[in-house]
SEDO-949048 format. One record per residue (C-alpha): x, y, z. Coordinates in Angstrom, 1 decimal, decimal comma. Layout:
! residues N
TIVEX        X        Y        Z
TIVEX        X        Y        Z
...
! end
This chain:
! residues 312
TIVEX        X        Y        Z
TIVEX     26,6     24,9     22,8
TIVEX     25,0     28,3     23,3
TIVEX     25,3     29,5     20,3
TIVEX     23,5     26,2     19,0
TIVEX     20,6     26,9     21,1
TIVEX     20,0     30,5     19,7
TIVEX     20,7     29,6     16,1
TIVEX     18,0     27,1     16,6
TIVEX     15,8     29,6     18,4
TIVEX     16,2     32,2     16,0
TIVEX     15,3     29,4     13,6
TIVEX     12,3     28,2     15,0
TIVEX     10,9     32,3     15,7
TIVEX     11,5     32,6     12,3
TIVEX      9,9     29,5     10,4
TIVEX      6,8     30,7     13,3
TIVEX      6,9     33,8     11,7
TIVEX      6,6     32,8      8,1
TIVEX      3,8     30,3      9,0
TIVEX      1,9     32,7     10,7
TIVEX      2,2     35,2      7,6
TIVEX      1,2     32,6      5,3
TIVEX     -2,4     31,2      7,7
TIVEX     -3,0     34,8      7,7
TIVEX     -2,8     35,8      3,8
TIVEX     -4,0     32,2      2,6
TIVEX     -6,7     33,6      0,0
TIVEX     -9,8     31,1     -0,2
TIVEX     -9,4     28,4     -2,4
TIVEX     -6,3     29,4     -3,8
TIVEX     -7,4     32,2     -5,9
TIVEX     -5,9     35,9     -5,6
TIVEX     -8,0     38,1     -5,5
TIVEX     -7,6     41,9     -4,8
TIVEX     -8,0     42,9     -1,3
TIVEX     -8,8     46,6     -1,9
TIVEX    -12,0     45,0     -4,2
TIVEX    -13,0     42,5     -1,6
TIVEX    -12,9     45,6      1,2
TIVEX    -15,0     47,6     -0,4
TIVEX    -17,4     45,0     -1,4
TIVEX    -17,9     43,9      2,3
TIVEX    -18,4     47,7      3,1
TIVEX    -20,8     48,0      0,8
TIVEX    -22,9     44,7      1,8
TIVEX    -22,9     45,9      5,5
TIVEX    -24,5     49,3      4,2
TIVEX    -21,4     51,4      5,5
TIVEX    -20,9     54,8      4,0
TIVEX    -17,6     54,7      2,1
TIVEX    -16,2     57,3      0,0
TIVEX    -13,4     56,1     -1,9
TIVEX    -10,7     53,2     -2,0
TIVEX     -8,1     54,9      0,4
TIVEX    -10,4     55,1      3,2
TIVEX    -11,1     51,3      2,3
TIVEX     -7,4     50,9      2,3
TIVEX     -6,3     53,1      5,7
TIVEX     -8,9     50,5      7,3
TIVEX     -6,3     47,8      6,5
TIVEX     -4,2     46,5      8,5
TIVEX     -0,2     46,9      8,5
TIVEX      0,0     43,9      6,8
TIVEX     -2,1     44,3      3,6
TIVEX     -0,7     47,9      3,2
TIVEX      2,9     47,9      3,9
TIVEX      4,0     43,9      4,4
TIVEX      2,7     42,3      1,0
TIVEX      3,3     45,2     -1,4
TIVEX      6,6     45,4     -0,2
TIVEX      7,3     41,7     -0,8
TIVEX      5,6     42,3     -4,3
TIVEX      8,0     44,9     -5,1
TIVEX     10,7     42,7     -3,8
TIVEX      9,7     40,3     -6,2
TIVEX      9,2     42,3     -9,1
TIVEX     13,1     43,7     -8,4
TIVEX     14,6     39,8     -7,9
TIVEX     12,5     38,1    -11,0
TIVEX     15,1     40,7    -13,1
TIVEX     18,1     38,7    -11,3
TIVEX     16,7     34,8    -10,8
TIVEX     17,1     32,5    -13,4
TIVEX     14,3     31,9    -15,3
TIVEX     14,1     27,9    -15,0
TIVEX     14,2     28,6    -10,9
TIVEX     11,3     30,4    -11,6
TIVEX      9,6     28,6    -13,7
TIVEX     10,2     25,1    -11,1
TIVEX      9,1     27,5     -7,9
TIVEX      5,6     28,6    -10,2
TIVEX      5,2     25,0    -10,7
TIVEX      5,3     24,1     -7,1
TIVEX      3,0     27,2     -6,3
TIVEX      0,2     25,7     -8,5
TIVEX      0,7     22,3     -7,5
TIVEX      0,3     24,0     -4,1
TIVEX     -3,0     25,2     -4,8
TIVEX     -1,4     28,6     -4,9
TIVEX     -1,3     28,9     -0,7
TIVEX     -0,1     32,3     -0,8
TIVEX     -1,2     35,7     -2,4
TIVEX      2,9     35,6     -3,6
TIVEX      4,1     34,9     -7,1
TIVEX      7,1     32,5     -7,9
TIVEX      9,6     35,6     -7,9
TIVEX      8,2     36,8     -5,1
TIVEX      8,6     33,3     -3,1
TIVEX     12,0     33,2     -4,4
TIVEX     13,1     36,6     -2,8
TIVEX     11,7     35,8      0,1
TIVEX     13,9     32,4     -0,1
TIVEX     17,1     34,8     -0,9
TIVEX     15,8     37,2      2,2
TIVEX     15,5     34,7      4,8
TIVEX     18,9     33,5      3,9
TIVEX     20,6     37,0      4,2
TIVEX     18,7     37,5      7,7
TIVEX     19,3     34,3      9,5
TIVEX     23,1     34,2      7,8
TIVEX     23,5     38,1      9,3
TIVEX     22,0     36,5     12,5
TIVEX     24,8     33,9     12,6
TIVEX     27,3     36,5     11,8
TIVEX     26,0     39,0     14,5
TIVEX     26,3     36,2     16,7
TIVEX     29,4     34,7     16,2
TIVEX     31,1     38,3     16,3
TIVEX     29,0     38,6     19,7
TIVEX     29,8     35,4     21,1
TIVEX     32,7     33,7     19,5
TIVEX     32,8     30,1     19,3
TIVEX     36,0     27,9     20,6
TIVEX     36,8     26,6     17,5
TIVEX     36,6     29,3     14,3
TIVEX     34,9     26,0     12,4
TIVEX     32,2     26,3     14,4
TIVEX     31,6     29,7     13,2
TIVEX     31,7     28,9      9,8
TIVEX     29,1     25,8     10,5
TIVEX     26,8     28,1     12,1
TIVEX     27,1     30,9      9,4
TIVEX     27,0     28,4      7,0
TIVEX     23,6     26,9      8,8
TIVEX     21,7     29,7      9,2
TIVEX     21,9     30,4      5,4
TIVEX     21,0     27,0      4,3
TIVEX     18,2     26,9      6,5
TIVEX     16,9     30,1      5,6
TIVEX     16,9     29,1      1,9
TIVEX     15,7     26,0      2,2
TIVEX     12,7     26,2      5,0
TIVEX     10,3     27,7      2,2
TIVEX     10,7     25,3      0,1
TIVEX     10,4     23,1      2,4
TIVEX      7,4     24,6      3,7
TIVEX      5,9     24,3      0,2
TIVEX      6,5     20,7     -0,4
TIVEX      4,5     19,8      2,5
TIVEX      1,6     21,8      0,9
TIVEX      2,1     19,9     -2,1
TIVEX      2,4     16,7     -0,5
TIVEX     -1,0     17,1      1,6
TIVEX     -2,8     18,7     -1,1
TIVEX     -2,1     15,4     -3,5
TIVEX     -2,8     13,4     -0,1
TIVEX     -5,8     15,1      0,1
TIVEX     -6,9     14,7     -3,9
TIVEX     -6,0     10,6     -3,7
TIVEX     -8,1     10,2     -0,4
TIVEX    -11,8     12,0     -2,0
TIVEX    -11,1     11,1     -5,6
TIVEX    -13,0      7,4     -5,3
TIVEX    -15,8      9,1     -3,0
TIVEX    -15,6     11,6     -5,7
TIVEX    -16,3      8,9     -8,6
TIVEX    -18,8      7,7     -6,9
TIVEX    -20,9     10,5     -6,9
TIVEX    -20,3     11,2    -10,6
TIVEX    -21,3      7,9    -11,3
TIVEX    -24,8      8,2     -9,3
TIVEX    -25,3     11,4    -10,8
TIVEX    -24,4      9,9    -14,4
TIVEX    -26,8      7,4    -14,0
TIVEX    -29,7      9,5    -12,6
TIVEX    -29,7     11,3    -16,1
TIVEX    -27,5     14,3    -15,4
TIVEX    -24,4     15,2    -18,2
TIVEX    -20,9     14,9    -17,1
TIVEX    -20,2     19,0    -16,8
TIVEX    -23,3     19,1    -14,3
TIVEX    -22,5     16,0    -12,6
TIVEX    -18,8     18,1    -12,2
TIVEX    -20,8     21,2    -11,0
TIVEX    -23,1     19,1     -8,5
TIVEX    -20,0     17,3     -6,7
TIVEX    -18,3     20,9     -6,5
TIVEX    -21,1     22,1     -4,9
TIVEX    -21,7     19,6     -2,3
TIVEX    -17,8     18,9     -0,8
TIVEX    -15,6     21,4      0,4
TIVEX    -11,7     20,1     -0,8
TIVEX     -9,4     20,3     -3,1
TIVEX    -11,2     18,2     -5,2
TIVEX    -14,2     20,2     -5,6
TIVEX    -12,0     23,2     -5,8
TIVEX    -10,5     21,7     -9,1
TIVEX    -13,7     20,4    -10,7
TIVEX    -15,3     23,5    -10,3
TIVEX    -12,2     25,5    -11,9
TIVEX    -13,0     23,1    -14,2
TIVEX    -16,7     23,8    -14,8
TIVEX    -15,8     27,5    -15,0
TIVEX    -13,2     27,3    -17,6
TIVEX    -15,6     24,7    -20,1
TIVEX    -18,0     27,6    -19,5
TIVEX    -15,7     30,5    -20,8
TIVEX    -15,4     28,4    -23,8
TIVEX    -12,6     25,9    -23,7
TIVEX    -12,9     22,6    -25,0
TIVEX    -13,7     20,0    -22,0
TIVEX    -10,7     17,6    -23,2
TIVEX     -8,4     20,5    -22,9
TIVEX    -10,2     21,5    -19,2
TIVEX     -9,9     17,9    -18,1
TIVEX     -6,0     18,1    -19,3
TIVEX     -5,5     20,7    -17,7
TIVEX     -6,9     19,7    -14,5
TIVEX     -4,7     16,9    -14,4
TIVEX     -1,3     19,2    -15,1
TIVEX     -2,7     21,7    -11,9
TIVEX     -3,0     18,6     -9,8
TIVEX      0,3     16,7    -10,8
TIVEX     -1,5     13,3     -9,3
TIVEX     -0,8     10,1    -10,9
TIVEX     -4,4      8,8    -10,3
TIVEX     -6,3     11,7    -12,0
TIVEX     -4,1     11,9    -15,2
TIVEX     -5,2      7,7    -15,7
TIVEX     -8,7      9,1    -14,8
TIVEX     -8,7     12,1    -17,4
TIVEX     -7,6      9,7    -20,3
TIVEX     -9,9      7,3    -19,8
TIVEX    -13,0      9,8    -19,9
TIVEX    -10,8     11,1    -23,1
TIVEX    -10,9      7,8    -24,9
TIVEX    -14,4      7,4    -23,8
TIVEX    -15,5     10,4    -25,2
TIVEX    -13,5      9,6    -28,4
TIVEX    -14,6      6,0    -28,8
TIVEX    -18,3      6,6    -27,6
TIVEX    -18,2      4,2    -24,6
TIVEX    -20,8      4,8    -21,8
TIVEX    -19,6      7,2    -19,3
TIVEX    -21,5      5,6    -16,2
TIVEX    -19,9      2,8    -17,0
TIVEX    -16,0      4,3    -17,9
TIVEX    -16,4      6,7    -14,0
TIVEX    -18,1      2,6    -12,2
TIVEX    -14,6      1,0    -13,6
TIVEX    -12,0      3,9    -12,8
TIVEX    -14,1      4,1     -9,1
TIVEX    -12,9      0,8     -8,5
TIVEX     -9,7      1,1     -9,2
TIVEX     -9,4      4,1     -7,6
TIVEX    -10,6      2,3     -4,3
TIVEX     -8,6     -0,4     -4,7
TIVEX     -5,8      1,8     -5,2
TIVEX     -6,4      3,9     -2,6
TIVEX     -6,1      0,5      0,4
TIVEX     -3,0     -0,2     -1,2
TIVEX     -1,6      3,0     -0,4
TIVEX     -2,7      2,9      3,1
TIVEX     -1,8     -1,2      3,4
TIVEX      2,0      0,5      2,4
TIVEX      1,7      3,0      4,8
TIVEX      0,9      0,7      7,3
TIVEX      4,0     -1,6      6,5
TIVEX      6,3      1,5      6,7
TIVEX      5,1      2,1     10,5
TIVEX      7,0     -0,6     12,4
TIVEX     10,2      0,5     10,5
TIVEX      9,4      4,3     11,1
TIVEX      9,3      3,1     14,7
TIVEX     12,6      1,8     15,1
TIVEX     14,3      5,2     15,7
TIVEX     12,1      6,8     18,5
TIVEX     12,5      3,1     19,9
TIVEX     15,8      3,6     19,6
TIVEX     16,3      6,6     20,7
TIVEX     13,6      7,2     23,3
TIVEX     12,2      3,9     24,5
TIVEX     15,4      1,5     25,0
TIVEX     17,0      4,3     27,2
TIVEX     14,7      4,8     29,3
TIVEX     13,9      0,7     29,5
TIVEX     17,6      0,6     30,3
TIVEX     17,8      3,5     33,1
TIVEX     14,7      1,7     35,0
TIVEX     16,1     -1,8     34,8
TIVEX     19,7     -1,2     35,1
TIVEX     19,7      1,3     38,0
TIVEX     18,4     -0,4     40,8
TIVEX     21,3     -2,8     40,1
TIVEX     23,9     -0,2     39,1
TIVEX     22,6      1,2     43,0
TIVEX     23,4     -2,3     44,8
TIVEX     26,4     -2,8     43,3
TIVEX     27,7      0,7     44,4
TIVEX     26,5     -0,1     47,9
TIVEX     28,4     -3,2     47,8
TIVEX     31,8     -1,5     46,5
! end
């Protein structure tokens, strides 16, 4: 039973640890950008006298000098070793993420491979420490540690994507609407885009105005709006890219083509929360379960567990 406890504690400091890393390095809207750059620019904005990049980069902290180039360099080394569909999968997760972290996808797989070796050496360490009752045991926690260590990044990354789609299906009607007021007010598509990435702050906004900035760099807007959709991996938005494809094609009015797919977004968007809303009462059934009936139980059953007792 102790040794339970500390493989869960060690667990918990760790998946701490690697959340706290992440909130800390999270680069603004998902872009990475270079940190030595972005130092010296802020030097030079406040007016301080700087000389050259290494006195930008000694002001640093132990972090940005040691901690993320050595995980870049870790992941350089592993992306020679990792299958290249792994990698490929993991890349596609990191940009459906939003790109969280200033980490490529052979980086975030070495880290995956790390935090396996370290909490399986934990278990190890602990078992030859303390050893279990049974030698199974052993094995189970070995075995534990690993598979938690693998799997707790990738975990932690489908919870970004999850949220980040959340997030994308909640403002997308909201969204419409404001391209269709601005539509209809006389302004094009690519400035309505521009205006509604201006005004929010989400992931939303974040996409259109990727979007905005790749139309201006020269690609088409059917292959912007395309790609878009692939970044965000949202059901809703590939159905709302076509249509303003078609629409485009077929010379339909797009006021008309962003009122229709704001409606539907809408409506789809109450469905989703009417299903939520049915999944609550059987969500519930296990803390009930678990947590309500025993304690419903203790309060009505002991005062006559206590009289019988007396009685006996």
């Amino acid at each position: 039973m102790l040794g339970l406890i500390i493989f869960f504690a060690v667990l918990l400091v760790v998946a701490i640890a690697v959340v706290v890393f992440a909130r800390r390095n999270a680069p603004q809207g998902g872009d990475i950008d270079d940190p030595l750059q972005a130092r010296l620019a802020e030097f030079i904005q406040r007016g301080d006298d700087v000389q050259s990049l290494e006195q930008v980069e000694m002001s640093q902290s132990f972090t940005d000098r040691v901690l993320i180039p050595m995980v870049n360099k870790l992941g350089e080394l592993s992306a020679r070793f990792t299958p290249q569909k792994m990698v490929q999968d993991t890349d596609r997760q990191l940009e459906l993420a939003g790109n969280p972290w200033p980490i490529s996808a052979p980086t975030f797989v070495a880290i995956r491979f790390a935090l396996m070796l370290l909490l399986g050496g934990l278990m190890v360490m602990m078992v030859t420490l303390s050893p279990p009752a049974k030698s199974s045991d052993g094995f189970l926690y070995i075995g534990g540690g690993a598979f938690g260590g693998f799997f707790l990044p990738h975990l932690m990354l489908s919870g970004r994507v999850r949220n980040r789609q959340k997030e994308i299906r909640k403002a997308m009607p909201d969204a419409l609407d404001l391209l269709t007021v601005c539509v209809e007010a006389g302004l094009s598509f690519d400035s309505a885009m521009q205006r509604v990435s201006e005004k929010w702050e989400n992931q939303l906004s974040l996409a259109f105005a990727r979007t905005i900035r790749e139309v201006q760099l020269g690609k088409t807007r059917r292959e912007a709006l395309r790609d878009m959709a692939d970044r965000l991996g949202v059901a809703e938005m590939s159905s709302f890219v076509a249509a303003l494809i078609q629409s485009e094609m077929l010379g339909v009015s797009m006021a008309r083509v962003l009122r229709i797919q704001s409606d539907q977004m809408r409506v789809k968007r109450r469905q989703l929360a009417e299903e939520e809303a049915h999944k609550a009462p059987v969500k519930m059934v296990i803390p009930m379960a678990l947590l309500v009936f025993p304690t419903i139980m203790i309060i009505i059953l002991t005062p006559a567990a206590l009289q019988v007792a007396g009685s006996l």
